[in-house]
C-alpha positions, 0 to 999 in steps of 0.5 A: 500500500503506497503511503498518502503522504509526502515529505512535502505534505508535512513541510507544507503544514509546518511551515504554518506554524514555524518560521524561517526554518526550512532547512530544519523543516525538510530534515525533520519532514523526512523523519517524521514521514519514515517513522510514520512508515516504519522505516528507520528514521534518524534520531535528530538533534536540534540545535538553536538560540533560545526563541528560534522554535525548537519546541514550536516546530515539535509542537508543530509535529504533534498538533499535525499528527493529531488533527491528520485523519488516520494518523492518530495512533502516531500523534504518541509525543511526548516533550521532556526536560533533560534537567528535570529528567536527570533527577528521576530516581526510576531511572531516566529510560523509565521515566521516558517510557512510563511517560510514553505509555501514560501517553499512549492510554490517555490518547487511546481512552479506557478500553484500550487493551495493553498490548495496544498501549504498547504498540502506541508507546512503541510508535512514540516520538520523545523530544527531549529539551534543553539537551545541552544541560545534561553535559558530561563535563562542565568548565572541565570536570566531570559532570555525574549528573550529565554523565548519567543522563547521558548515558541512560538516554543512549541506552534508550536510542541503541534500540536495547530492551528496557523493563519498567512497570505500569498498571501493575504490570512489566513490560519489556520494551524494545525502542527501535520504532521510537524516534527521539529528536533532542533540543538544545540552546548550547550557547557555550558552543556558539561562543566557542566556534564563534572565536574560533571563527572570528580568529580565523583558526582553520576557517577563514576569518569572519569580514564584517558586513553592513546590514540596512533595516527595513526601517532604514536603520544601519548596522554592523553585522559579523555574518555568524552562522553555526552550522557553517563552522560547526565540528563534531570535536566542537559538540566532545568539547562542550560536555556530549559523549562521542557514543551520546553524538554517535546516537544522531543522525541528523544534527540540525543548527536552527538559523537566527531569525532575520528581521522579516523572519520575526515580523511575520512570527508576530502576525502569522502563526494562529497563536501569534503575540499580535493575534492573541493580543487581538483576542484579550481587546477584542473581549472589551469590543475593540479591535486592534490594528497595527501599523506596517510601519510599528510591525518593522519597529517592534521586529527590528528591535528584535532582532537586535537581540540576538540570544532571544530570538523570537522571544524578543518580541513580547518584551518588546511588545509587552513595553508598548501594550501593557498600559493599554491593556490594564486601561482598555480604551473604549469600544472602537478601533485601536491603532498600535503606530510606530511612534508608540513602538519607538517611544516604548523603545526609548523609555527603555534606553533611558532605562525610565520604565 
């Protein structure tokens, strides 16, 4: 039977929900269209700046899974913390699979049987956060904690059979079908490779270049990117096992996002800052517009901030609205200008609010 789904398709609807990620896009379409075949599909590691949609896009993949026709029984994800994980005194494979099957039940409701909880469990998909927390070394001493986190989790990705109980029952689980995509800021790492670059050691040296808002706002820009200067020997130094990096197949590096990248973060997506924003005033009958000029505004003063990404958006936005949402105006339309950005912007600077 020929699968209906392409990785096109699935690209298609992610690219609904995440912005200014193609490239991660195709790499974790493919995945995904291999695991839902049963094919073997590569574990992914996700590597980006805090706020450039990593857990978005995982978000992305479960919404997609749930509301596809026929694809619900694949729709098993489960979204981890790696610190929080660490500290599980179960064992960190048991967590993760009791986790799987109390997700499997719950999405198959009460008359499932538990050979089907199983098979559900077995089909799952584990992302685990903040992946870059549980280092094996940390400023050149041995990390236990991150050391057996580590290794519990590659445990997990070599495909071993796991035993852990639920319902009153044991289990033995063999986690071949199960994909794990594993996340991570790793901002040491950007740090690291940024000065290996910048001095030019085994690259060319980095030359500035001059970049022009859409605003007309004019800056100096060192054209940084991870992915192109990356090594393996980068991720052994920061604290990853070469057996924990081994267990990847697929390292993705998460573009920083541009400035039209965030714009359009701001308005696009469903649960965007702007239309939950429109959500809270349209409740006291006002309907909120924002100028093109007070979009460029808000999306350049993010992207100046280049650690937070897409998260720069609602500290920005947050200095322009919150006055107008504790004191909501009259019923009528409500026009968020430039001029209230730039002033928001300003007070800020001065450090006045």
């Amino acid at each position: 039977m020929t699968f209906p789904l392409r990785p096109r398709d699935i690209f298609d609807e992610l690219r609904k929900e995440v912005v200014g990620q193609d490239d991660a896009l195709r790499e974790v379409s493919v995945a995904l269209v291999k695991h839902l075949v049963g094919h073997p599909a590569p574990n992914m590691l996700l590597i980006g700046n805090s706020g450039s949609g990593k857990t978005t896009l995982m978000r992305a993949v479960e919404q997609f899974l749930s509301r596809t026709p026929d694809l619900g029984d694949y729709a098993n994800v489960v979204r981890l913390n790696a610190n929080v994980l660490a500290e599980e005194r179960q064992g960190y494979g048991k967590a993760v699979l009791g986790r799987l099957y109390a997700n499997a039940r719950k999405r198959l409701g009460p008359s499932a049987t538990p050979d089907e909880i199983v098979r559900g469990l077995q089909r799952g998909i584990v992302f685990v956060d903040e992946v870059d927390k549980i280092r094996a070394t940390v400023s050149g001493q041995p990390n236990v904690r991150g050391i057996v986190a580590q290794e519990a989790l590659l445990t997990l990705m070599e495909n071993e059979n796991v035993e852990f109980e639920a319902d009153g029952m044991t289990f033995v689980i063999n986690t071949a079908q199960v994909l794990f995509v594993a996340g991570g800021a790793f901002e040491e790492l950007y740090e690291a490779v940024f000065r290996r670059a910048t001095i030019g050691q085994d690259v060319v040296a980095m030359k500035p270049v001059v970049v022009v808002s859409a605003s007309g706002e004019v800056r100096e820009e060192l054209p940084f990117r991870l992915g192109d200067y990356l090594k393996y020997d980068d991720l052994f130094r920061y604290g990853m096992t070469p057996q924990f990096v081994s267990r990847f197949e697929s390292i993705v590096v998460l573009n920083d996002l541009a400035e039209n990248d965030l714009a359009r973060i701001f308005v696009e997506p469903e649960a965007s800052v702007f239309r939950t924003s429109r959500e809270y005033f349209k409740r006291f009958g006002i309907d909120l517009q924002i100028t093109r000029g007070a979009l460029v505004a808000i999306a350049w003063d993010a992207s100046r901030q280049k650690r937070l990404g897409a998260r720069a958006l609602r500290e920005t936005y947050r200095r322009v609205i919150r006055n107008l949402e504790f004191e909501p105006a009259k019923a009528g339309v409500l026009t968020i200008d430039e001029e209230m950005v730039k002033r928001a912007i300003a007070a800020r600077e001065a450090g006045t609010r």
